[in-house]
N, C-alpha and C positions, 0 to 999 in steps of 0.2 A: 591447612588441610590435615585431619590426619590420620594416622597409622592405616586405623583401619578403611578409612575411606579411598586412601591410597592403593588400598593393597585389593582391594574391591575392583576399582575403576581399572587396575591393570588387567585382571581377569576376565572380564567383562566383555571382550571380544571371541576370546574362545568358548567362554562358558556358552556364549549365545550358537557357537557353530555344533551345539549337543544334539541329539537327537531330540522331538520335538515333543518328547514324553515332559520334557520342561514343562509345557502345557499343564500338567495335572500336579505340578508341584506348588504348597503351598504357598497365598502370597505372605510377604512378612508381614510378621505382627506390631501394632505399632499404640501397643499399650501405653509405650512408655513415649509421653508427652516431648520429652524436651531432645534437643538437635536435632540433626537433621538424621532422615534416614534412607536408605538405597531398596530400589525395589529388586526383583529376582532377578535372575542374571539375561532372560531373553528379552526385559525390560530396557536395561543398562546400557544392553548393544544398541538400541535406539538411538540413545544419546550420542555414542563413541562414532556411531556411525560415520563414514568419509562423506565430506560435503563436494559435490563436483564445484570445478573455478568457476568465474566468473567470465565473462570474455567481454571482450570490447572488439569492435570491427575498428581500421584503418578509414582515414578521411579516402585513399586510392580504392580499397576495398580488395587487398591482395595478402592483411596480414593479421592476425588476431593478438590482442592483450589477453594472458591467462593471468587472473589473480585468481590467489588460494585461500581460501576462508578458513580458518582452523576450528575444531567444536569448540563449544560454549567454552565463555571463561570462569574459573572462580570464583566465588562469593566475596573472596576479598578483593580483587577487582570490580565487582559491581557494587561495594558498596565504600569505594574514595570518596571525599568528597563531593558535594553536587550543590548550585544555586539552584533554587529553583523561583522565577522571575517574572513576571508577565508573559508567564505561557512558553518560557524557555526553559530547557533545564543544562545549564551551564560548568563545564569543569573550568574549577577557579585555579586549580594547577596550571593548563596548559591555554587557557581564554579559548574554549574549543565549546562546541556542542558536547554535551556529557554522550559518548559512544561506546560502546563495548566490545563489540565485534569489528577486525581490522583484517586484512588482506596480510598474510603472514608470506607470500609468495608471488610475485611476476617473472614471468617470462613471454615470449613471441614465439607468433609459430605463422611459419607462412603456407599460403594458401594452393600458391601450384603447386607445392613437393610434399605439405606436411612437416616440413623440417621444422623439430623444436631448435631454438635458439634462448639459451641462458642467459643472464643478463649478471657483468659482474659489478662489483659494487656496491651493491646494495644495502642499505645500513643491517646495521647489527639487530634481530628481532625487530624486524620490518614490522611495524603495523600502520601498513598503506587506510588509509581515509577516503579519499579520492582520485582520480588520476582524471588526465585527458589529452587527448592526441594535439600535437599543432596544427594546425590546418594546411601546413604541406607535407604532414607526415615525418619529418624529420626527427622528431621528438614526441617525448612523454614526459610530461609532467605531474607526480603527483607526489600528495602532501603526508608527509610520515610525524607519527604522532609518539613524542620521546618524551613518557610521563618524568622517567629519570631526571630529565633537564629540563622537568615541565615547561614545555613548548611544542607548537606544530610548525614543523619543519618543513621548505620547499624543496623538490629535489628533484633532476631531471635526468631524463635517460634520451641516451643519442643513441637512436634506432639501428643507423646501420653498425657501429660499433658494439651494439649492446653491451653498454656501458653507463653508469648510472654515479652521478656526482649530488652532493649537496652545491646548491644555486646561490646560498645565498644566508649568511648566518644571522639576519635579522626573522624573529619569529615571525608566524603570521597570526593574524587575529581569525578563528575560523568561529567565531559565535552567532552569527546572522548567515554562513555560506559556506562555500568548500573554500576562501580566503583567497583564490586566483581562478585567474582566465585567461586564454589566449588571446593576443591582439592579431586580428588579421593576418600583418605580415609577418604571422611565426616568427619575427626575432626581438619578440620579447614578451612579458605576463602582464597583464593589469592587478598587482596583488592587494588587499588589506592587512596593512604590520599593523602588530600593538607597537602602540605609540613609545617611543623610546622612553626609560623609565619606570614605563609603568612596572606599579610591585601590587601583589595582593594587597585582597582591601577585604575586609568583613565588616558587616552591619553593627553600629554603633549598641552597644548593651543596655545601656541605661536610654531610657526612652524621654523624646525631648517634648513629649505634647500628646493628646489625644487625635487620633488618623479619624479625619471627620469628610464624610459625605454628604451631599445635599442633592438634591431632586428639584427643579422647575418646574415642575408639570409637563403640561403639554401631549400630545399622540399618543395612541397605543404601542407600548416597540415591543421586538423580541431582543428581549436579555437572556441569551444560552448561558447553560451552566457549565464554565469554564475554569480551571483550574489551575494550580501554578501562579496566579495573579501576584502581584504587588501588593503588600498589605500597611505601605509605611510609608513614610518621605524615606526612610534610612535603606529601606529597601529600595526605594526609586533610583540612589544615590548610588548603589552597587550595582545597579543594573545597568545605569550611565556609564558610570567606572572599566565593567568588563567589554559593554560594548563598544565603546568608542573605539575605532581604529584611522589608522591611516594610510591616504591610496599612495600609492606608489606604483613606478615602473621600474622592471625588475627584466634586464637582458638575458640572452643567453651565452651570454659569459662573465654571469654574476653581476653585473654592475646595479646598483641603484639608486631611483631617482625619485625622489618624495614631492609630492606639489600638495598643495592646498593645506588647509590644517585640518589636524584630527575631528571626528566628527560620529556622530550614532549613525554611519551607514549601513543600510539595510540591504543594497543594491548597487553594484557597478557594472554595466556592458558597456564593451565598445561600441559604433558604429560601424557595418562595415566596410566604409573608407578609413577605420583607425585612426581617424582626427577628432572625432565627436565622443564623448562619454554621457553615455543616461546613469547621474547618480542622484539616488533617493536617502533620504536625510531624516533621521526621527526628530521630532520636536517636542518640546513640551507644548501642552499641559499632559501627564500622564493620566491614568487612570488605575482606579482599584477595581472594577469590573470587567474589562476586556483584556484580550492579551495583546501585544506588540504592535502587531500588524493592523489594530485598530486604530493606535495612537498616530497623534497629524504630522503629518511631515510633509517635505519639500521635494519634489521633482525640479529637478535643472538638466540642463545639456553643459556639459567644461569640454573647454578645449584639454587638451595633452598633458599643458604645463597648470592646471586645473583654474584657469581662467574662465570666468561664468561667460555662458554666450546665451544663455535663454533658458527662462524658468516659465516651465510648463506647469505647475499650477502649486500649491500650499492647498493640503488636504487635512479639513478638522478631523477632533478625532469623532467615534463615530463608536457611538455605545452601546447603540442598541439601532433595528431596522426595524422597516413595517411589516407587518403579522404578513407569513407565507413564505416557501421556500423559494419562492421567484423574485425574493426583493433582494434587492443591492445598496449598496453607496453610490448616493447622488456624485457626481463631481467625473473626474476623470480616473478612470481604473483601467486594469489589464494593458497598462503601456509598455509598449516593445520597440526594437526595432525594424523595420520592412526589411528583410534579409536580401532582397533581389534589387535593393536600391542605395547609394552611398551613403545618404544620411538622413531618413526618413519617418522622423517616428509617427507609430498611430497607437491611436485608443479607442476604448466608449466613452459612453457617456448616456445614462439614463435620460430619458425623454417623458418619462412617466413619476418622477420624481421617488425612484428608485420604490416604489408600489404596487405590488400586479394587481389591487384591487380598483388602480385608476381605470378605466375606461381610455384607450387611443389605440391610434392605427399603428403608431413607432413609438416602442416601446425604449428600444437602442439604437444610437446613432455613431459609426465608426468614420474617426476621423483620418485625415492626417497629413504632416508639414514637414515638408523638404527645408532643409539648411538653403541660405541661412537663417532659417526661421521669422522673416520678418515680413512675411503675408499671411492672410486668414485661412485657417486651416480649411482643408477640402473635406467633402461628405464622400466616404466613401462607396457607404450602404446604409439604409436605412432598413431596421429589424422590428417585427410583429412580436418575438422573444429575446431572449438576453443572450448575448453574444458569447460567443464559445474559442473565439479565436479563428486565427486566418492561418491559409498553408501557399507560400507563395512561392511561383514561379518565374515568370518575367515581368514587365511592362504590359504585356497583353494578357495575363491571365494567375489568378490569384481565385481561393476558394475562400470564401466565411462562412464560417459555423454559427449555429443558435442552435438553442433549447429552451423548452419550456417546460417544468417541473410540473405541470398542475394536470397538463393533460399526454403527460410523456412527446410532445411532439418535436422534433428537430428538422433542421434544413439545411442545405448546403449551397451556397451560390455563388454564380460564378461575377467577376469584375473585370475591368481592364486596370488597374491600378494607375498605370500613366495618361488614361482618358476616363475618368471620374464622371463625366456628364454623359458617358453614356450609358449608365444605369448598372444593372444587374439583373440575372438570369437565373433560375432554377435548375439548379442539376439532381438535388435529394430532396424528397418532404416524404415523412417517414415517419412513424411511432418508436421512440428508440427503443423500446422493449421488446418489439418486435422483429427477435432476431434472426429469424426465417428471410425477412428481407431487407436485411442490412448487405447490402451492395460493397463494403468495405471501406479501408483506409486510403487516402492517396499515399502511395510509395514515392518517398523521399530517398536524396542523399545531401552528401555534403557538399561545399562549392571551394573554389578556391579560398576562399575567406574562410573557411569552416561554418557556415549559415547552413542551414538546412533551406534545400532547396527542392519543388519536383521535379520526378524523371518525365521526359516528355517521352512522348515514339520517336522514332527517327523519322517520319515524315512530321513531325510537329504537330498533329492535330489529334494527339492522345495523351490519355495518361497510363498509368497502373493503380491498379486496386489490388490490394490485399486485403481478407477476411478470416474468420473463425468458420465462415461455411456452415451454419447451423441449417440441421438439417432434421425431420423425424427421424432418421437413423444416427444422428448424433453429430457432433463435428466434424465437417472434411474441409481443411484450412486450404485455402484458392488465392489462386493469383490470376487478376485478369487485364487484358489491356481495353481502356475503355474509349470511345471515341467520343469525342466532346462535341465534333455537330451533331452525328446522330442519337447521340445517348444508350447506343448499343454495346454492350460487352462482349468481348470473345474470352475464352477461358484460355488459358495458358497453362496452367495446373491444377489440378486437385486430386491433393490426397486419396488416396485405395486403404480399404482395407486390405489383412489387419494391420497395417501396421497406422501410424497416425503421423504425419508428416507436415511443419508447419514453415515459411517461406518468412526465415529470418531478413533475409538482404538480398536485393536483385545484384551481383554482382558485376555487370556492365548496362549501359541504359537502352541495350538492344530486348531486355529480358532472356536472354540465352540462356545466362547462367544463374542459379540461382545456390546463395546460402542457405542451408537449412539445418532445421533439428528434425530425424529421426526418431520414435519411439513403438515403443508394442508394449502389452502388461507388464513382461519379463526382460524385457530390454529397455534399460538404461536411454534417456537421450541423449544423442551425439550429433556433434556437427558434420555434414554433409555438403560436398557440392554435386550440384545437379545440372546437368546438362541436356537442357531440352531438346536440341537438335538431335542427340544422341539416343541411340534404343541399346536395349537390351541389359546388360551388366553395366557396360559404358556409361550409362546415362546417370548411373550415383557412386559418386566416391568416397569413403567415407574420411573423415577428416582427424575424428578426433575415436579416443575408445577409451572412455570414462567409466571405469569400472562398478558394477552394482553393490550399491553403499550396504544393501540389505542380503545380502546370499540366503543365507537362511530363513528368508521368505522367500524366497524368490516364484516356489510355486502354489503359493495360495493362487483361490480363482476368484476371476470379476465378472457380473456379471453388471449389465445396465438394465433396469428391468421397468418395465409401465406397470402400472396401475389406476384409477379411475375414484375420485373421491366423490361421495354417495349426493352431491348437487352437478355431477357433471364434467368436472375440472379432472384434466389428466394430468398426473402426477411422475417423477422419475426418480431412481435412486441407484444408486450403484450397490450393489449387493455385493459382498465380500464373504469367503469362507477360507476355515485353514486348508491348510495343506494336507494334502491325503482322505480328505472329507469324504464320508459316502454316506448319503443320508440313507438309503434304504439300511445300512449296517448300524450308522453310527446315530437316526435319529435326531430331532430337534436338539438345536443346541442352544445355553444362554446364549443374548445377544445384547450390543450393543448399538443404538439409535443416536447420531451427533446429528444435529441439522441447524439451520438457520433461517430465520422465518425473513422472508421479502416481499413488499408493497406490489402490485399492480393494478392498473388502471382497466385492464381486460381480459376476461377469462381465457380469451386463445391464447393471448400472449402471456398466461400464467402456465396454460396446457404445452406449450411448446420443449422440446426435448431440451437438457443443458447437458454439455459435455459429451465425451464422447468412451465407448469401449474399448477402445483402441488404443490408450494411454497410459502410460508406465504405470504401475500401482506403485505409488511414489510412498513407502512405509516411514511416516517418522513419530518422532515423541510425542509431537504436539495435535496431531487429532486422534481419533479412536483406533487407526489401522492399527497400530503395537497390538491387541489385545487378541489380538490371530494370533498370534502366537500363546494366548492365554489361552487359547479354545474357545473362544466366543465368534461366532458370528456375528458382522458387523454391517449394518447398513447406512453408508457415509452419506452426507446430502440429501437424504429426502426429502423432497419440497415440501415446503410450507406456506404458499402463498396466500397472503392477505389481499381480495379482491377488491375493490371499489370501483363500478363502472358508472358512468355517466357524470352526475353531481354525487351521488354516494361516495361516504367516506371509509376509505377500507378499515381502519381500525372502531368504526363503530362495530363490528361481529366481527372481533379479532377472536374471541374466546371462541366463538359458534366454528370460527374457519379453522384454526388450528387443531381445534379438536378434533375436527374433522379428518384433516390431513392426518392427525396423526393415528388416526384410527384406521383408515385407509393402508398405512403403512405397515399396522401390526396384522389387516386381517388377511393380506397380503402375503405378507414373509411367513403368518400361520399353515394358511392354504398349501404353499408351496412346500411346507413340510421340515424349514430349517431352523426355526425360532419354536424357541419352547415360550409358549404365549404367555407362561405366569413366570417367566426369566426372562423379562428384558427391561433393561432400562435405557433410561433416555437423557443427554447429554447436550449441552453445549458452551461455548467463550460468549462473553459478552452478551450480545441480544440473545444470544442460543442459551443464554444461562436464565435472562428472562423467561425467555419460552419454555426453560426446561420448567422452573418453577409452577409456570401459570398449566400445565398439564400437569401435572403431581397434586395441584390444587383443584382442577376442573375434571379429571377426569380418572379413570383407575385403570387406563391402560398399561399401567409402569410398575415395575416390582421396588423400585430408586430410582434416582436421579443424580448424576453430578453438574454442578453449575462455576460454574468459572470466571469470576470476574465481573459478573452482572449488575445490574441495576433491579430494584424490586418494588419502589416505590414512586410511585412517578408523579407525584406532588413534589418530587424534591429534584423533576426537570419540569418547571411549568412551563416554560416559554418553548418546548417543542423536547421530541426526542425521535430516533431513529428518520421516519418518514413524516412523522405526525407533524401539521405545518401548525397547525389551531392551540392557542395557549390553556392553561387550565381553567383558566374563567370561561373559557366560552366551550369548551369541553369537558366541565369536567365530571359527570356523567361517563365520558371515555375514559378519563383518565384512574379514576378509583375501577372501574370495570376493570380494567387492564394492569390494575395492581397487586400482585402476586401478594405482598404483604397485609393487605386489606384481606385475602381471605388463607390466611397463615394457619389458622385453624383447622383447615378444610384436607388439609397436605397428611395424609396418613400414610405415607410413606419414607423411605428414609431419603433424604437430602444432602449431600457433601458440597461445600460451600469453602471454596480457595479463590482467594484473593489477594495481589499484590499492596502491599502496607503503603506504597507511595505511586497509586494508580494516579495516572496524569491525563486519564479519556475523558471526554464530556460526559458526565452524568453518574458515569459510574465511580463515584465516590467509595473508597471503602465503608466508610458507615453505612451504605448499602445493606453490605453482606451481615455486620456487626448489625442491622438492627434487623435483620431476617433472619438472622440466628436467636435473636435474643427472644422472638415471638413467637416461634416455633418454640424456644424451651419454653417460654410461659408459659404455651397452649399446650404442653405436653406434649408434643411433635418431636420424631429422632432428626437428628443434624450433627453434623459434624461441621467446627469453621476452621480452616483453615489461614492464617494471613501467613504470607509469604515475606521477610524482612525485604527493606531497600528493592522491592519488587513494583512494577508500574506494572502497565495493562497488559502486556505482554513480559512472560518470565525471561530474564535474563542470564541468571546463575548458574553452572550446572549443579549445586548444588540444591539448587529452587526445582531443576525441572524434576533428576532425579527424586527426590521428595514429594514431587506433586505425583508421577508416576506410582511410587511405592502406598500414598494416600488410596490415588482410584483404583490401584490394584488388588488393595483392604479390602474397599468399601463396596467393591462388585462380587466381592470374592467371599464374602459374607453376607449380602444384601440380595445378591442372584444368583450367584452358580452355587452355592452350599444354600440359598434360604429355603427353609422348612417348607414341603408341601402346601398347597393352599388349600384349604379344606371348603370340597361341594357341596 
C-alpha cells in the first residue's frame, strides 16, 4: 500500500464527520489512467465504516457468539494465489476455499444479564472461517485460517471458562466445507485433514496431448454457462490433489483418529445416534463443461471406524438437463438425514424422469430407510412439483415442501413419518410470489443432538410461524402460533410502527420470550429480548447497542412511495434525499436510479408492496445510498417487474415492460418535485447492469448510466439466463431482442462499464463488458470500461472498491450533476 494511500485512508473517518458542504466538493479527477485511485473523503467513510458482529444463538438459547468482521482487506490479499477448478476457486496455500473476509474477533455475551464475556486465548490475528456450537453448548469450535503456516487450523473454546485452545495440529482440508462438525455427543468433531504429506502441487507446463471432447447425440439439454471449469487432464489432476482429504475423528482433548483412506469427499454428516456417517465421494469420469457438484460420485452410509454398511446409490455425471427450470437429475438427490429419528436417511427422486415437460401426476417421490438399511425403502410423499425439503418434528408429524418454477406454485404437507401408509395432508398451497399471503416459516430449534428440530405448543397440537408480514403498508415481521387441526392462526406478535421489529429466535418453546432485532431509519439494529407476557417498558429489553457505522448520514430521509405504471401494474421504491433537503428552497436535485429487474407470473403479485419504511437506512459503498452525501437524490429499488401471465412469457416484452417501469419512475420522482428530470441516471450490478444498458439503448429517459458487472449479449448464455427457461434456438427472437449489444448503436448516452477481471458468475463473463465497450466505441458511443484486477462478481479489495467509488463519482459528476443544459 502506499504513502499516499495510507495517509488517505487514515483521514477518511474524520474528513467524512465535516460539514456536508462535502456535497459540492469536486469529485476527483481521474485523467490519469493507471493505479488506483481514492474517491472524496465522504466517499471513503463508506468504506472504513464499522461493520456490526456477527452473532450466533446458543443450542440452550441463553447466550450469543459475537464475531467481528473487519473492513475490506487489501489488494495484496485478494490477490495470493488462487486455483481456479471445476467451479471451485481454491487457495493452494492453505487447501481452503479462496476467502477474504475472516472474523478478526469472538466473544460471548449472555442473554439474562447482558454480560459480555472475553474469551482468552485466541490465536494471534484471528481470522475465524467458521465456528459452531456443540450441541450441549459446552463448546465452540471453529476453524482459524493461518496463511503464515499455510494451513486451517481447528480450535476450540470452552464456553464456561472462555477459554480458547488449538485442538489439534493436524490441518484441516476446508476445500469442499467448513472441514468439521459436531458428533451428537459433543465429545468430539467429525473433521476432514489434508492427508498427511500432502505438499503443493501446480499443473504440469508442458502439455501432454490435445484436451479433446465429443458429443453422442441424443435430447435437447441445457448446458448453462459455467465458469472456472477444468480445462485439462493436468488440471483434473490438481483438482484431485487439493481436494482429496481425510475423515477423521477428532476429541475434545485433542486426540485423533483417522479411518478409511483418503478420498475426493464432498460431504460428511453424522447420524443422529453418532454411529452412522452419510459420506459422498467424487468419482471419475470428470468433465470439462459442468462444475464439481455435476461430476458422479458415490453415496454410502460407514460406520465410525469408517466401515461401509450401505451404499445408497453411484450417481453419473450429469451435463446437462431437459429444457426448463423445473428439471432435475434423475436418480437420487437432496439426501439428508431425518433429524427426529437415529438413523434415517431420505431423499427424492424424479418420477418424471427429471423433465417438467413430461405429462404425470408424481412428479417427485420422497423416500426413506431406517438402519440397518436392509429393507425397501418407504414412500414417504408423493409430489405434483419438485421437492423443496422436509422440517421435522417427531414420529407423528414432519412438513414437505415443493415448488414449481413454471407457474410459481408451492405446497406444504403434512406426514406422520413413523406411519408412512397413512398419506399426507395439505397445510399450504400457495403462489410463492404472492407475499401478501405467505403464512410463514415453521419455527425451529435445536435438539439434544444439535438437529434442528420444530417448536410444538405445550398442548402439542401446534406449531409457530414466523414471517416477513407483507403487507400494502409494507413489512410487519409476525409471529404466530398455528393450530394444525384447525389450520387457524393466532398472532403472537407483530411489529408497530415506526419502528420495524423482526423475531430472530423464540427463546423458550412456550413463545413467551422472544429474540429479536430492533430497527427504525436512524437506528442501528440491535438485539432485543422481548417479553410478551410483559406490558409497557418491561416487555423490551435491549441486548445489544451497536453503534451507527454511518453518523454523518444519519439524517437523510426515506420515504417508501407508490406509483402506478401506464398498463396498470403498481409499482414501489424507496425514495431517499440528503440531509437538510428542502425542496421548496433547494429544488430538484440530480438523482440517482439503482434497480433490479424480476420475473412474475402475475400482475398482483408484481403490484404488491416490497419492503418496508421502517427500516434502518443501511448506507454502504456498494449500492447507490453513499451518493446522499454527494447531493444526489437517490431512488433505491424501484421495481422493475417483467410480467408473464398465463402461457405468456414474460421476457418476450421485456423491453415494452421495463421501459415502462422505468418511465413510471422518473414521471414520478419529476411530479413530486425532487429529481431534476434531464439529471438522472440509472444504475445497477449484474442483471441491473443489463437493464441498465437496455434503457440507455430503448429509451432517453437517462442523462448516463453506470453498469456493473453485466452481461450484454445473450447469444453468449444460450441455454437460459436469469429467469428465462427457453434456449436460443427456440427463442431466439427473445434473445437478440433483449440484447443490449445488438442495439449498441442506439445508446446515445454516456455508459461506465466496471468489471471484475476474474468474474466467476454464470454468464457474466468479462468479455461481456470488453465487447460492449468495444461497440459503443466503434459506433461512436461515450463509455468508459473499467476491469477491476483479481476481481470476481463481487469486489473484494478495498482498494477495488474505493476506485470503483472514485469511477461513479467522475462519471455522475460530469455526466449529471455538472452536464450541460439540454437544449428545448
Amino acid at each position: 500500500m502506499n504513502q499516499m494511500f495510507r495517509r488517505a485512508c487514515a483521514t477518511a473517518i474524520v474528513a467524512a464527520m465535516l460539514p456536508l458542504q462535502l456535497a459540492a466538493q469536486p469529485a476527483v479527477p481521474l485523467e490519469d489512467a493507471s493505479g488506483y485511485h481514492l474517491p472524496v473523503p465522504a466517499l471513503q467513510a463508506l468504506v472504513d465504516a464499522p461493520r456490526p458482529p456477527q452473532v450466533s444463538l446458543s443450542p440452550r438459547r441463553d447466550t450469543l457468539a459475537m464475531v467481528q468482521t473487519p473492513s475490506l482487506p487489501g489488494i495484496e490479499v485478494v490477490a495470493q494465489p488462487e486455483l481456479r477448478l471445476a467451479g471451485l476457486r481454491i487457495h493452494p496455500q492453505t487447501w481452503s476455499r479462496s476467502a477474504f473476509s475472516f472474523g478478526s474477533n469472538l466473544w460471548l455475551q449472555d442473554i439474562a444479564n447482558g454480560r459480555e464475556r472475553r474469551i482468552q486465548g485466541l490465536p494471534a490475528n484471528l481470522a475465524l472461517a467458521s465456528m459452531n456450537w456443540s450441541p450441549d453448548q459446552r463448546y465452540i469450535a471453529f476453524s482459524h485460517v493461518d496463511n503464515a503456516a499455510g494451513e486451517v487450523q481447528l480450535w476450540l473454546v470452552d464456553v464456561q471458562a472462555a477459554t480458547a485452545r488449538r485442538l489439534t495440529d493436524m490441518p484441516l482440508n476446508a476445500v469442499a466445507g467448513d472441514g468439521f462438525t459436531w458428533m451428537p455427543d459433543s465429545r468430539s468433531l467429525l473433521v476432514t485433514l489434508r492427508p498427511e504429506g500432502a505438499a503443493a502441487m501446480e499443473a504440469a507446463g508442458v502439455p501432454t496431448g490435445p484436451n479433446i471432447q465429443q458429443t453422442g447425440g441424443g435430447a435437447v439439454q441445457q448446458i448453462r454457462t459455467y465458469q472456472d471449469l477444468l480445462g485439462s487432464e493436468a488440471d483434473a489432476r490438481v483438482f484431485e490433489h487439493y481436494l482429496r482429504s481425510q475423515l477423521a475423528m477428532v476429541s475434545v482433548q485433542g486426540s485423533v483418529r483417522t479411518f478409511g483412506s483418503p478420498g475426493l469427499h464432498v460431504g460428511a454428516s453424522p447420524a443422529p445416534d453418532g454411529k452412522h456417517l452419510l459420506v459422498q465421494t467424487l468419482e471419475r469420469p470428470f468433465s470439462y463443461l459442468v462444475p464439481f457438484y455435476r461430476f458422479p460420485r458415490r453415496i454410502e452410509v460407514v460406520d465410525t471406524s469408517g466401515r461401509p454398511v450401505h451404499e445408497l446409490a453411484r450417481l453419473p455425471l450429469v451435463e446437462g438437463l431437459p429444457v426448463g427450470n423445473d428439471s432435475v437429475p434423475t436418480g437420487v438427490r437432496s439426501v439428508t438425514w431425518r433429524s427426529d429419528a437415529p438413523a434415517t436417511l431420505v431423499w427424492a427422486e424424479a418420477q418424471d424422469g427429471g423433465d417438467p415437460s413430461v405429462e404425470t401426476e408424481v412428479r417427485d417421490r420422497v423416500f426413506a430407510l431406517a438402519a440397518p438399511f436392509k429393507d425397501e425403502p418407504v414412500v414417504l410423499a408423493d409430489l405434483s412439483m419438485r421437492y423443496r425439503g422436509a422440517t421435522w418434528g417427531n414420529g407423528d408429524l414432519a412438513l414437505i415442501d415443493e415448488r414449481w418454477w413454471k407457474d410459481r406454485g408451492t405446497r406444504t404437507w403434512r406426514i406422520a413419518p413413523d406411519r408412512p401408509g397413512e398419506g399426507q395432508q395439505i397445510v399450504f398451497d400457495r403462489s410463492y410470489e404472492d407475499r401478501y399471503s405467505d403464512p410463514g416459516q415453521p419455527v425451529t430449534a435445536l435438539d439434544a443432538n444439535g438437529r434442528s428440530r420444530l417448536i410444538f405448543t405445550p398442548d402439542g397440537e401446534g406449531i409457530y410461524l414466523d414471517g416477513a408480514g407483507a403487507s400494502p403498508e409494507g413489512d410487519r415481521p409476525f409471529l404466530d402460533r398455528y393450530d394444525l387441526a384447525s389450520g387457524e392462526a393466532t398472532r403472537l406478535f407483530q411489529s408497530q410502527a415506526p419502528t420495524y421489529e423482526s423475531v430472530r429466535a423464540m427463546l423458550d418453546d412456550e413463545g413467551r420470550r422472544l429474540l429479536t432485532t430492533r430497527e427504525s431509519p436512524t437506528e442501528v439494529p440491535n438485539f432485543h429480548v422481548r417479553d410478551l407476557a410483559a406490558g409497557g417498558d418491561s416487555a423490551v429489553r435491549a441486548l445489544t447497542s451497536f453503534e451507527h457505522p454511518t453518523p454523518q448520514l444519519r439524517d437523510v430521509t426515506k420515504e417508501q412511495i407508490r406509483y402506478t405504471r401506464a398498463d396498470g401494474v403498481e409499482l414501489t421504491a424507496d425514495l431517499y434525499l440528503p440531509a437538510g433537503y428542502d425542496r421548496e428552497r433547494d429544488g430538484p436535485l440530480p438523482m440517482l436510479m439503482w434497480a433490479y429487474p424480476r420475473e412474475f407470473k402475475s400482475a398482483d403479485a408484481a403490484s404488491q408492496v416490497i419492503g418496508s419504511p421502517h427500516r434502518f437506512n443501511a448506507i454502504s459503498y456498494w449500492g447507490p445510498l453513499g451518493f446522499l452525501a454527494r447531493g444526489y437524490a437517490v431512488l433505491d429499488g424501484p421495481s422493475m417487474p417483467i410480467v408473464g401471465e398465463g402461457d405468456a412469457e414474460p421476457n418476450d416484452t421485456y423491453i415494452e415492460q421495463l421501459v415502462a417501469s422505468a418511465e413510471a419512475a422518473v414521471e414520478e420522482v419529476v411530479r413530486r418535485g425532487v429529481a431534476d428530470r434531464h439529471r438522472i441516471a440509472i444504475g445497477g450490478h449484474s442483471y441491473g447492469a443489463f437493464m441498465t444498458a437496455n434503457l440507455l439503448a430503448h429509451s432517453d429517459l437517462f442523462r448516463a448510466g453506470i453498469a456493473r458487472s453485466g452481461a450484454y449479449n445473450r447469444t453468449l448464455t444460450p441455454f437460459g439466463f436469469q429467469a428465462e427457461e427457453r434456449n436460443y434456438w427456440d427463442a431466439t427472437g427473445t434473445y437478440l431482442a433483449m440484447s443490449p449489444f445488438n442495439h449498441a448503436g442506439r445508446i446515445n448516452e454516456p455508459m461506465l462499464m466496471i468489471h471484475g477481471e476474474e468474474d466467476n458468475n454464470s454468464g457474466t463473463y468479462p468479455m461481456q463488458s470488453e465487447r460492449m465497450y468495444a461497440a459503443m466505441k466503434g459506433l461512436g458511443g461515450t463509455a468508459r470500461l473499467v476491469m477491476l484486477p483479481r476481481e470476481s462478481h463481487g469486489y473484494r479489495a478495498r482498494e477495488s472498491v474505493l476506485h470503483m467509488l472514485a469511477e461513479e463519482d467522475a462519471w455522475l459528476d460530469t455526466h449529471v450533476k455538472n452536464a450541460p443544459p439540454v437544449e428545448r
